[in-house]
SESE-790344 format. One record per atom (N, C-alpha, C, O): residue in three letters; x, y, z. Coordinates in steps of 0.001 Angstrom, whole numbers, padded with zeros to 6 digits, always signed. Layout:
REM SESE-790344
ALAXYZ;...
***
This chain:
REM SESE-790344
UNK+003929-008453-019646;UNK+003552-007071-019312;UNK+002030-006973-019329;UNK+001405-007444-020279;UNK+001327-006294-018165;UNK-000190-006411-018006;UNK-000531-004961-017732;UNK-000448-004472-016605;UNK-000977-004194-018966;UNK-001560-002736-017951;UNK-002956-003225-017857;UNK-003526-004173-018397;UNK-003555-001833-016576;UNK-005017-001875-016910;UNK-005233-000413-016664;UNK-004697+000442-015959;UNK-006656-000474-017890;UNK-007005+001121-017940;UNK-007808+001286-016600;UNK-008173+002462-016582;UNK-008153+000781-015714;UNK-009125+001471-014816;UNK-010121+000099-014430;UNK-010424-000911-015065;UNK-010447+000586-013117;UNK-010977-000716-012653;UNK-011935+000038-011312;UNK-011524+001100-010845;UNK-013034-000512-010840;UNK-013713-000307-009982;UNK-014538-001061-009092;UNK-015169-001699-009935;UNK-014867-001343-008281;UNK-015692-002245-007573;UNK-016786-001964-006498;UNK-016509-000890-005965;UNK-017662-002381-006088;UNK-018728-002127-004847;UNK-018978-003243-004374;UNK-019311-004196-005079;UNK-018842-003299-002974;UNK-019258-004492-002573;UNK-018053-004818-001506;UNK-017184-003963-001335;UNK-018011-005954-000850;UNK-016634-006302+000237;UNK-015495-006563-000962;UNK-015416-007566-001672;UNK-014718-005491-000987;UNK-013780-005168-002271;UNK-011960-005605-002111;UNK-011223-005045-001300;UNK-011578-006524-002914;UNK-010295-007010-002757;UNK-009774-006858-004160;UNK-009631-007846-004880;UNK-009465-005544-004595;UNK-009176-004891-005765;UNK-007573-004874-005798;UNK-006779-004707-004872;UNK-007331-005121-007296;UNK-005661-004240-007515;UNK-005812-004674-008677;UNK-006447-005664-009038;UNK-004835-003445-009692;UNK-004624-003343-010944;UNK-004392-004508-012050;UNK-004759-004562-013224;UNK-003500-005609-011094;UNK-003462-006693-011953;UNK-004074-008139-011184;UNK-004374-009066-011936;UNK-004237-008304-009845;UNK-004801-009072-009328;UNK-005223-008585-008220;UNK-004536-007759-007620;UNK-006883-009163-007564;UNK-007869-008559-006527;UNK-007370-009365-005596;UNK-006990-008713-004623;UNK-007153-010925-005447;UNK-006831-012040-004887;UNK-005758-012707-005036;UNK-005832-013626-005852;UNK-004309-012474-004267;UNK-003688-013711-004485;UNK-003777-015184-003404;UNK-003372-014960-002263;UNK-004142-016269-003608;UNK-003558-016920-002872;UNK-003120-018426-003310;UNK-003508-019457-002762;UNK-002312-018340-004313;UNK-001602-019326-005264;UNK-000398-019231-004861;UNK+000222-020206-005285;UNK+000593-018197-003940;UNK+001903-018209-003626;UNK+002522-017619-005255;UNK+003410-018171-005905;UNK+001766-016370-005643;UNK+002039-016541-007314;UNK+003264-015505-007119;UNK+003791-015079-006091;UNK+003549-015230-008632;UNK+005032-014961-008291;UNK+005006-013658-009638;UNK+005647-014092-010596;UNK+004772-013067-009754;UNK+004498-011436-010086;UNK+005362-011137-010351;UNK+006245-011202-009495;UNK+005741-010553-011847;UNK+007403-009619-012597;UNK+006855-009188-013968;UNK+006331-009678-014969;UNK+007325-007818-013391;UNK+007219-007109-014694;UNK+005845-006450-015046;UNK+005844-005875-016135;UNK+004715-006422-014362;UNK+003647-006014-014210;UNK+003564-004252-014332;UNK+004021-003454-013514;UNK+002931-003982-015441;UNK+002447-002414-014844;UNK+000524-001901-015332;UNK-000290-002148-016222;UNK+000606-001213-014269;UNK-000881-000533-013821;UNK-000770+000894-014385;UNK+000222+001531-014030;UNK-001479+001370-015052;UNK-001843+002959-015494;UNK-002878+003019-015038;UNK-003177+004181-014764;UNK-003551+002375-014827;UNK-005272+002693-014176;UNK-005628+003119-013217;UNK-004960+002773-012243;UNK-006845+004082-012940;UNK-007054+004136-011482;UNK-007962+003280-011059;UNK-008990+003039-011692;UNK-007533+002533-009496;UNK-008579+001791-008967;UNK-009440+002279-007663;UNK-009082+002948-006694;UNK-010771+001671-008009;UNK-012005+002861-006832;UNK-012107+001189-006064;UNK-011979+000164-006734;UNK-012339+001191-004673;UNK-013104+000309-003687;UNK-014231+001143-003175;UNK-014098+002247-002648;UNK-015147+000627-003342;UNK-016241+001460-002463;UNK-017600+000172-001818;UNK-018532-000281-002481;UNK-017263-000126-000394;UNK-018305-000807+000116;UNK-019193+000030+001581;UNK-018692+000607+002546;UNK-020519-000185+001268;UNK-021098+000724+001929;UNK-022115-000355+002655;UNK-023335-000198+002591;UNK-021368-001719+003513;UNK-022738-002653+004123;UNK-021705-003324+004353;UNK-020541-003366+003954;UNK-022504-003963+005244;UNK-021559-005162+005684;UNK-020934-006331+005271;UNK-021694-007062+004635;UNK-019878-006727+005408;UNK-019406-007918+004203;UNK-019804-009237+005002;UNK-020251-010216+004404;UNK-019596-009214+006555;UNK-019889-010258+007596;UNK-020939-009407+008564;UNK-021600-008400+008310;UNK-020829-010252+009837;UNK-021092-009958+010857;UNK-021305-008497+011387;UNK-022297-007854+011731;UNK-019376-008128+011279;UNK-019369-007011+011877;UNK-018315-006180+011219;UNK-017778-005242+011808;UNK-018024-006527+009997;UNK-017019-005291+009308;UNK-017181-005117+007725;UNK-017585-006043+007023;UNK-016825-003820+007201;UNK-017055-003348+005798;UNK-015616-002772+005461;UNK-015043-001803+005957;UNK-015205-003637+004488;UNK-014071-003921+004314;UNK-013526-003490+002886;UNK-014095-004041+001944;UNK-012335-002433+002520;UNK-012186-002350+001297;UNK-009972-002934+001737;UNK-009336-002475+002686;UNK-009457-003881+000778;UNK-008398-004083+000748;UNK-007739-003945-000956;UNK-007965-004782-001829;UNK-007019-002870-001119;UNK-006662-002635-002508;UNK-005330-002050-002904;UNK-004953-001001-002380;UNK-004560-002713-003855;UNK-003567-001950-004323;UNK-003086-001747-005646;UNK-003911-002236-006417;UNK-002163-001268-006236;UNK-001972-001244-007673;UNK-001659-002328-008355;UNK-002123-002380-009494;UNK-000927-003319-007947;UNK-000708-004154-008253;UNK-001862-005889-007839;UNK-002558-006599-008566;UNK-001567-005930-006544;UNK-002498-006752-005939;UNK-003313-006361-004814;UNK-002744-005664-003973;UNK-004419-006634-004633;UNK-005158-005984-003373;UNK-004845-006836-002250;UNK-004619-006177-001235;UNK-004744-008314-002074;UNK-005199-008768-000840;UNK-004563-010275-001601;UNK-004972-010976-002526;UNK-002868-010364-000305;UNK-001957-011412-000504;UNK-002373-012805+000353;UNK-001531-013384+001038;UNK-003788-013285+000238;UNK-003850-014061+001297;UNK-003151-015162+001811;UNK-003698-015857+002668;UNK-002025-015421+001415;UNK-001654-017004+001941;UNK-000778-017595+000729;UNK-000869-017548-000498;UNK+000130-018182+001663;UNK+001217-018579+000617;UNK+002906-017621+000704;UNK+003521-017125+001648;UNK+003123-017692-000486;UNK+004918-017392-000398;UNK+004605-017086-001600;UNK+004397-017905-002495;UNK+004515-015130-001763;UNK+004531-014823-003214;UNK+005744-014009-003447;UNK+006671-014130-002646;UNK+005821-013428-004161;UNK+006610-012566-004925;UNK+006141-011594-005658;UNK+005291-011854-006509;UNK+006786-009762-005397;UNK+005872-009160-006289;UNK+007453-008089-006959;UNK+008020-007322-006181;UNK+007859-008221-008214;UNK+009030-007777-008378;UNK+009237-006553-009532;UNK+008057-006336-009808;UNK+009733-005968-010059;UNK+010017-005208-010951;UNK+008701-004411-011757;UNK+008724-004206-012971;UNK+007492-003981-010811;UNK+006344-003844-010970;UNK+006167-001920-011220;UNK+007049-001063-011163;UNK+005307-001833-011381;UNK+005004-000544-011258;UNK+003996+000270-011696;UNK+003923+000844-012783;UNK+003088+000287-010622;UNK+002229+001323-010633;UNK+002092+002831-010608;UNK+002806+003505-009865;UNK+001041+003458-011537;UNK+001264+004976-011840;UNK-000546+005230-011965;UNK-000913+006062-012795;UNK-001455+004608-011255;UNK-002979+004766-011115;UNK-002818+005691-009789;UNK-001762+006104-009310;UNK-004209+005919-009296;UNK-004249+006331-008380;UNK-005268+005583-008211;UNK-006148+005220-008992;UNK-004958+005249-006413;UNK-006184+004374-005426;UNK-006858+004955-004552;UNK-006534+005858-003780;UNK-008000+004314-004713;UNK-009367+004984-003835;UNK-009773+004128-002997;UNK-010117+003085-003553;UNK-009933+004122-001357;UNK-010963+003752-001015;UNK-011694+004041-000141;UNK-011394+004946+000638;UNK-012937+003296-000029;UNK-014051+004286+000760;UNK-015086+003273+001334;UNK-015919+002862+000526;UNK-015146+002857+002486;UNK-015779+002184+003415;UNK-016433+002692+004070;UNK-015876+003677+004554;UNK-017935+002487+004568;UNK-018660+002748+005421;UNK-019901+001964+005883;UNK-020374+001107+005137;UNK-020329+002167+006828;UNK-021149+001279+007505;UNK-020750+001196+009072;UNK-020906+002091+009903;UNK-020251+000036+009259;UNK-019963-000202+010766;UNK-018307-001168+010484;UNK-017792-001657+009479;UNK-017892-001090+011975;UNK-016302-001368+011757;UNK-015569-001410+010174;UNK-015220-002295+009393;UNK-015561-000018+010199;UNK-015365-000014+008462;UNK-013530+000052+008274;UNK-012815+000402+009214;UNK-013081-000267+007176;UNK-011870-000451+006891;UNK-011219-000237+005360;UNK-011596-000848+004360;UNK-010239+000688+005404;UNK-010043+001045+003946;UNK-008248+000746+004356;UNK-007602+001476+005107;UNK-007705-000490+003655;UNK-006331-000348+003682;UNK-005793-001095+001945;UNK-006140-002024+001216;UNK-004705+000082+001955;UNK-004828+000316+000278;UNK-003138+000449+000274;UNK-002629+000847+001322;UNK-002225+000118-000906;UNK-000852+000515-000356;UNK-000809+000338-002184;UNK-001668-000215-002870;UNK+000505+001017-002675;UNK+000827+001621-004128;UNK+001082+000294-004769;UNK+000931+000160-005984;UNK+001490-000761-003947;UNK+001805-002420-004604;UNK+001256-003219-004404;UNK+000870-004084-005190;UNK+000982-003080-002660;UNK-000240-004198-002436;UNK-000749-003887-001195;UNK+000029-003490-000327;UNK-002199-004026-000909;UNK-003560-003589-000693;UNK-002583-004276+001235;UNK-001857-003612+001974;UNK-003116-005987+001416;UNK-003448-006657+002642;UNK-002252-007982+002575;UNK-002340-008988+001871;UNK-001066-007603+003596;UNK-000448-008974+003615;UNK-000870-009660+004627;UNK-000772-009282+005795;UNK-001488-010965+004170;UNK-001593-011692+005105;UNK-000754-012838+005188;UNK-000475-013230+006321;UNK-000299-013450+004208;UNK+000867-014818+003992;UNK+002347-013920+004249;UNK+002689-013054+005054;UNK+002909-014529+003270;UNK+004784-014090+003299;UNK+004480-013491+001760;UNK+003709-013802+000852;UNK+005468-012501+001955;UNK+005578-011944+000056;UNK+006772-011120+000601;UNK+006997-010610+001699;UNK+007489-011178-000626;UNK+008651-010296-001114;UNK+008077-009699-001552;UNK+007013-010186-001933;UNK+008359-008026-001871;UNK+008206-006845-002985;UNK+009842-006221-002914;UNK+010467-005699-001991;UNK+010204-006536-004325;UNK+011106-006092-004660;UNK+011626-005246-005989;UNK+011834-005858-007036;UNK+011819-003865-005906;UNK+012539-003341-007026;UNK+011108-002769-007702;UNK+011086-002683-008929;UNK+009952-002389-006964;UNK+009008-001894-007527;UNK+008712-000424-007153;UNK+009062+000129-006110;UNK+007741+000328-008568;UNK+007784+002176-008171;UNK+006218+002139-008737;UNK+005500+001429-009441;UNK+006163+003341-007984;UNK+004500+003609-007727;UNK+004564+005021-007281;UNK+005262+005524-006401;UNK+003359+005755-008373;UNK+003115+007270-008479;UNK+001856+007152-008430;UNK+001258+006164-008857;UNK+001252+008260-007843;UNK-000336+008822-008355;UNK-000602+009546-006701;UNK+000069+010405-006128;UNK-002006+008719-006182;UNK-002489+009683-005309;UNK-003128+008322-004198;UNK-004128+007750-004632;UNK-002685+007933-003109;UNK-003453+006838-002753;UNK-004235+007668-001721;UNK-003629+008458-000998;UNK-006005+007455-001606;UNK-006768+008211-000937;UNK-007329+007134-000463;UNK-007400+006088-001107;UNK-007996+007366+001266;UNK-008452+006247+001978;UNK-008984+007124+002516;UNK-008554+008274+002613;UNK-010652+006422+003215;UNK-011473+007155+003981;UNK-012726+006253+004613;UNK-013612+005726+003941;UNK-012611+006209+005833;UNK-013475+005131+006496;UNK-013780+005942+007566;UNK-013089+006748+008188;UNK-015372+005465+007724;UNK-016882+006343+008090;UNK-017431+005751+008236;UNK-018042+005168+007341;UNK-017650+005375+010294;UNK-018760+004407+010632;UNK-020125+005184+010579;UNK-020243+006271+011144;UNK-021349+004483+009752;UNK-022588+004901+010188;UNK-023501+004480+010527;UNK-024636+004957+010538;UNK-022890+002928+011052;UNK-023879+002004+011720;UNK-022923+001504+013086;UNK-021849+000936+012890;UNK-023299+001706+014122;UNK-022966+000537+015167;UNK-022165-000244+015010;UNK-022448-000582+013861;UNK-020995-001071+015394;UNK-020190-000444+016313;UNK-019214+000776+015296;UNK-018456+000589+014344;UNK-019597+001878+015917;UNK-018576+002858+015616;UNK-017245+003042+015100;UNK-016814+004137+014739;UNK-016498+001802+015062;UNK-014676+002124+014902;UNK-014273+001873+013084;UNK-014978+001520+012139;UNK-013074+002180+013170;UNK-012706+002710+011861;UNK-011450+002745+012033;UNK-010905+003198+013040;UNK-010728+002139+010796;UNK-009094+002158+010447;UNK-008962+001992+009371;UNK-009549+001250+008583;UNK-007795+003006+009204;UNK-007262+003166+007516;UNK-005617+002369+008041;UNK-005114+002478+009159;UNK-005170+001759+007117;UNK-003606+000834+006856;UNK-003906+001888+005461;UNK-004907+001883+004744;UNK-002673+002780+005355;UNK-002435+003397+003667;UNK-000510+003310+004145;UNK+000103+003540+005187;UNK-000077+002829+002657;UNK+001502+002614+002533;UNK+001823+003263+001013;UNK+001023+003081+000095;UNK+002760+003848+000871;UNK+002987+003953-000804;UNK+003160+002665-001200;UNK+002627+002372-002271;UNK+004049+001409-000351;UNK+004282+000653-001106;UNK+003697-000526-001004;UNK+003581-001323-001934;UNK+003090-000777+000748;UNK+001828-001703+001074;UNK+001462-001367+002201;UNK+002192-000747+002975;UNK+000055-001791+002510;UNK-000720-001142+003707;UNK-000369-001785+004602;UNK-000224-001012+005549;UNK-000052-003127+004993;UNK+000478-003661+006125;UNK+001617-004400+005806;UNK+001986-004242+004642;UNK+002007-004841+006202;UNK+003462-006108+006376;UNK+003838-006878+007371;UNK+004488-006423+008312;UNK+003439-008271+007278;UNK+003784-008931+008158;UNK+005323-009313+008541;UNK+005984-009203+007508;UNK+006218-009757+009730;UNK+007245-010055+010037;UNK+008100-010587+008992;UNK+009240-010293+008632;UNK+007163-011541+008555;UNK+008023-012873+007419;UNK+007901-012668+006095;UNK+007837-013521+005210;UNK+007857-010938+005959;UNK+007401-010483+004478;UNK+008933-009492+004300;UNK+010002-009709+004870;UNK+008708-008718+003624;UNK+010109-007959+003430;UNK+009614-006689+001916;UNK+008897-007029+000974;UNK+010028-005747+002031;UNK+010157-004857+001077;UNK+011494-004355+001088;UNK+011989-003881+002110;UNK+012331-004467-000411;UNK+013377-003447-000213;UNK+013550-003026-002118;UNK+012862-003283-003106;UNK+014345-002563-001974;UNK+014761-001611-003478;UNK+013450-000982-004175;UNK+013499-000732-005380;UNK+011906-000642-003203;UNK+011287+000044-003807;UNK+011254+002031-003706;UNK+011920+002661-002885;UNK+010516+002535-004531;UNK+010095+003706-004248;UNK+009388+004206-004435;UNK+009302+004125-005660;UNK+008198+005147-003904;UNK+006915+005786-004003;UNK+006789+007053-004268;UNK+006943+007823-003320;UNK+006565+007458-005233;UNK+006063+009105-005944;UNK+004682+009289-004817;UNK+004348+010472-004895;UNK+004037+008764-004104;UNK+002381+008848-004240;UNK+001671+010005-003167;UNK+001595+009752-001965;UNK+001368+010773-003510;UNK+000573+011715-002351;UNK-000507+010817-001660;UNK-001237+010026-002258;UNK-000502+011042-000379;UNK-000611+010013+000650;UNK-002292+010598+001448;UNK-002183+011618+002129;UNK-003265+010172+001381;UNK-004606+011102+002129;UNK-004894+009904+002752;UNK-004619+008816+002246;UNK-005697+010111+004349;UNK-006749+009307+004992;UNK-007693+010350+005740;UNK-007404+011497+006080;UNK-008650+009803+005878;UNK-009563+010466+006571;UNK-010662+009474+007099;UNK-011005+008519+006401;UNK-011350+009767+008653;UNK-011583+008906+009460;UNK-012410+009471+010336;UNK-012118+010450+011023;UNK-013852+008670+010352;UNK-014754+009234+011043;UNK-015700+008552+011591;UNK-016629+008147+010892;UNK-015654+008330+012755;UNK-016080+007590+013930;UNK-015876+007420+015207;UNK-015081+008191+015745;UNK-016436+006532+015899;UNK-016079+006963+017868;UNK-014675+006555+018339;UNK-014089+007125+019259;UNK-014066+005279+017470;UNK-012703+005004+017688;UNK-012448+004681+016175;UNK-013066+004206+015223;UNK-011140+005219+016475;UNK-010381+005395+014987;UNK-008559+005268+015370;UNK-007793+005707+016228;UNK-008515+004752+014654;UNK-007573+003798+014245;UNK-006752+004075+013130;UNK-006860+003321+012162;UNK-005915+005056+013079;UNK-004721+004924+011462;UNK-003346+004862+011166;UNK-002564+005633+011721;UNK-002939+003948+010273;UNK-001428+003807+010530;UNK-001195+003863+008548;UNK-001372+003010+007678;UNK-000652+005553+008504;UNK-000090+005585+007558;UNK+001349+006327+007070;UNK+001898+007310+007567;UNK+001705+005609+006070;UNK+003255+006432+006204;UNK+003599+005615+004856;UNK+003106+004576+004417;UNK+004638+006468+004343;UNK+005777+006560+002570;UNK+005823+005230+002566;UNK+005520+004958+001404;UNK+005961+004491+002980;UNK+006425+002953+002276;UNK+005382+001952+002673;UNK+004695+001376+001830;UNK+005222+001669+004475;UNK+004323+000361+004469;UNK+003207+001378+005971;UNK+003637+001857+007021;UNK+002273+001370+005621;UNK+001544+001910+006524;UNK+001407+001341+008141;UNK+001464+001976+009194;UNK+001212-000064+007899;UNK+001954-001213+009681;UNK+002602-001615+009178;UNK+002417-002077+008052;UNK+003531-001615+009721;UNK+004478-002575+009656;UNK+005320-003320+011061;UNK+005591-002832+012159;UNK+005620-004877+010418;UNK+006579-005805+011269;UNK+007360-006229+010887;UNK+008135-006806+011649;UNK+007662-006184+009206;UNK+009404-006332+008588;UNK+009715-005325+008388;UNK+009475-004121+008474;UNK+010818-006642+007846;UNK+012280-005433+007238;UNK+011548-004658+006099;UNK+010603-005016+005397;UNK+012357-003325+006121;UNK+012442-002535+004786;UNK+013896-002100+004539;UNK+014473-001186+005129;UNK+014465-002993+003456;UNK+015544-002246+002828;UNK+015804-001862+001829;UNK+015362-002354+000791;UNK+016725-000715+001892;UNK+016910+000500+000164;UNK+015328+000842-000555;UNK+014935+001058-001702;UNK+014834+000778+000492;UNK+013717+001754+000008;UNK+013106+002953+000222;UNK+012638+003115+001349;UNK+012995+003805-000544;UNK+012514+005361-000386;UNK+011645+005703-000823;UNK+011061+004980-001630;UNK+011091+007133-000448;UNK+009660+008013-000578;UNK+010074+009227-000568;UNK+011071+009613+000042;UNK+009086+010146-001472;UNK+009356+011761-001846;UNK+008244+012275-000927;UNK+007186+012611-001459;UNK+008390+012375+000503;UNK+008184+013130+001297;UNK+007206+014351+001250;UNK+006189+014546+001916;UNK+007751+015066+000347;UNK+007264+016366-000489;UNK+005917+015834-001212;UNK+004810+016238-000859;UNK+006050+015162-001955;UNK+004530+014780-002813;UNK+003927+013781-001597;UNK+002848+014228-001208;UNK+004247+012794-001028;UNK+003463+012134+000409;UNK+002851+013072+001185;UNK+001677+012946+001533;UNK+003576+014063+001509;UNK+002895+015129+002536;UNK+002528+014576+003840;UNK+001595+014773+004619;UNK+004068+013449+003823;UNK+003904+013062+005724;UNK+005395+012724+005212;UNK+005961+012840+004125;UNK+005749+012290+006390;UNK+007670+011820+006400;UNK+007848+010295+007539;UNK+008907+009902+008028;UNK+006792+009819+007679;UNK+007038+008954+008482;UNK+007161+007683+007360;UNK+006189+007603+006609;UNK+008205+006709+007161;UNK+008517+005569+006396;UNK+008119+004364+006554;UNK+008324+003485+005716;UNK+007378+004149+007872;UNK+006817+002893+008460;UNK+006184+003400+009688;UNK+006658+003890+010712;UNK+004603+003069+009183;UNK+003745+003718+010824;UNK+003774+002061+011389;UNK+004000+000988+010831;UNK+003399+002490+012885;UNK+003189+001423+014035;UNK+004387+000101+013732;UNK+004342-001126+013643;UNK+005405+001140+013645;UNK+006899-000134+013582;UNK+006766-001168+014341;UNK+006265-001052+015459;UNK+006997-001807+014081;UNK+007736-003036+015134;UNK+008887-003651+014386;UNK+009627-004517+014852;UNK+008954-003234+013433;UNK+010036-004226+012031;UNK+011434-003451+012207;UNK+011736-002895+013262;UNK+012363-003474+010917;UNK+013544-003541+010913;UNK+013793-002445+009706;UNK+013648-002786+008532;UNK+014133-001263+010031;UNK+014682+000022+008766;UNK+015767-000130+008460;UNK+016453-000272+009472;UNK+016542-000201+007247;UNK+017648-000390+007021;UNK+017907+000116+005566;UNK+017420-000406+004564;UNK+019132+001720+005587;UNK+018975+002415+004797;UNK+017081+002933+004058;UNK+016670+002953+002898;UNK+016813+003064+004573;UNK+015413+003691+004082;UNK+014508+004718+004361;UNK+013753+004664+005332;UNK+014537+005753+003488;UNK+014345+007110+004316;UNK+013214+007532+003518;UNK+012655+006880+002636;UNK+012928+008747+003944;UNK+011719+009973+003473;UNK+012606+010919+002800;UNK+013332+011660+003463;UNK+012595+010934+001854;UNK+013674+012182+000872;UNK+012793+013422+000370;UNK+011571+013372+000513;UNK+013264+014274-000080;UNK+012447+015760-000495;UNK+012386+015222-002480;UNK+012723+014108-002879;UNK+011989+016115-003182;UNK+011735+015923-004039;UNK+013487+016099-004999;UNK+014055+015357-005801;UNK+013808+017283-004467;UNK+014818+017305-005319;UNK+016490+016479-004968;UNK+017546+016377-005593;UNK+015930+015968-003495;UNK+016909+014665-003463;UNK+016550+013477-004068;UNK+017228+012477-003836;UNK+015722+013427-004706;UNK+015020+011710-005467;UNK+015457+012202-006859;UNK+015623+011389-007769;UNK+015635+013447-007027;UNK+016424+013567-008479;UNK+018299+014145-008661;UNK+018928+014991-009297;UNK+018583+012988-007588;UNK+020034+013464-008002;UNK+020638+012013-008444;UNK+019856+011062-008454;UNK+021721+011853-008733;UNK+022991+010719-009192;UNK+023164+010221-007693;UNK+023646+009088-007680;UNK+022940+010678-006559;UNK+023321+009992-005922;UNK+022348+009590-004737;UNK+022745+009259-003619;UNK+020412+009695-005309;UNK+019500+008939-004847;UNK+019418+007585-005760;UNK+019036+006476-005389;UNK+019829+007933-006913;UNK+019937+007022-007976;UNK+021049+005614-007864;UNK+020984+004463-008294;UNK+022139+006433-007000;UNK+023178+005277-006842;UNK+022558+004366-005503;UNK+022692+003149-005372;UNK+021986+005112-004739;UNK+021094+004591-003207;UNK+020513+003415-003830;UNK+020801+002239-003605;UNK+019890+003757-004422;UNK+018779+002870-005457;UNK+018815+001507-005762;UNK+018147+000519-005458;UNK+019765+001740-006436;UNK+020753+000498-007045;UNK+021379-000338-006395;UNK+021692-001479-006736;UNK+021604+000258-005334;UNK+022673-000299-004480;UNK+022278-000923-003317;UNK+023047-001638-002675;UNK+020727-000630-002880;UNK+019996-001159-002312;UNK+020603-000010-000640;UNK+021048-000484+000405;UNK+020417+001330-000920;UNK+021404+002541-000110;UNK+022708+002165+000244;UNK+022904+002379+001441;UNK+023831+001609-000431;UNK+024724+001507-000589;UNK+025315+003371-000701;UNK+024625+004120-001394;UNK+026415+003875-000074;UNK+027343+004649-000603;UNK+028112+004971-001532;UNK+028909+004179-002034;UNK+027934+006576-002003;UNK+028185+006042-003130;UNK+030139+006779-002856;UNK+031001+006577-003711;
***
């Protein structure tokens, strides 16, 4: 068991509550975050982009075959990019998939806030915000999670770019038996810029996430009850 009280960073930022970096193929259980985590880069990390990737758990899955399981975050995430091709993608479990990862059977509350603001040349800007991760690749998968998290982006520049929504903000996998309280998100979309696979996994109101039979969904991976 790993909490952390609070964590912050400046600079080209690959933040999360219990790890900034995976790329060991590591294999994550039982983890929890109380902390809130801030990204804030205001310059360029390369060439041509200013980059914040962060989540409660891990920020940025680079490579490999991980696992992120029975986890749960209750911080709230910040991030805030600016400069030029700026980028804030932040999700309640994990920040940036770039390898393969499972997330399974993990919950995440608080407030995930994203906000990217070109003020240098070239102009463009994209927020990836997910309750449960900001992107997802094909050969990744989320199922039996759920997200408490009030959901903000904001975006300011000549082209802009945002894909956010209750569970994985892009997505190209599967999501199964996983849900979001709609009501505290303050959007209802479960997977922005789909291309992946929904299965049993919805946007619920608040007082359907507190009955016996969101609870049996749950378990059951949305099994009937």
């Amino acid at each position: 068991r790993a909490n952390d009280s609070g964590v912050k960073a400046q600079a080209w930022v690959r933040i999360g509550g219990i790890l900034g970096t995976d790329s060991l193929s590591s294999t994550i259980k039982w983890c929890v975050n109380t902390g809130d985590i801030e990204g804030v880069v205001s310059s360029l990390f390369d060439t041509d982009h200013s980059v914040v990737n962060g989540g409660g758990i891990v920020g940025d899955q680079l490579e490999g075959k991980s696992y992120i399981g029975y986890c749960r975050n209750e911080g709230n995430i910040t991030a805030n990019a600016s400069y030029a091709n700026a980028r804030s993608e932040i999700g309640g479990i994990l920040g940036y998939n770039r390898g393969d990862v499972t997330i399974e059977y993990c919950y995440t509350k608080g407030i995930l806030s994203a906000t990217s603001s070109a003020t240098s040349n070239p102009k463009s800007v994209m927020n990836q915000v997910g309750g449960i991760v900001a992107n997802l690749r094909a050969t990744s998968i989320v199922k039996g999670c759920f997200s408490y998290m009030n959901i903000k982006s904001s975006l300011t520049g000549t082209t802009k770019t945002g894909y956010v929504a209750g569970i994985v903000g892009n997505n190209a996998g599967p999501i199964v038996g996983s849900y979001f309280d709609k009501t505290v998100a303050g959007i209802s979309t479960v997977a922005g810029n789909n291309t992946g696979t929904l299965t049993k996994s919805l946007a619920l109101a608040t007082e359907e996430m507190q009955t016996n039979e969101f609870a049996w969904k749950l378990n059951t991976l949305g099994g009937d009850s």
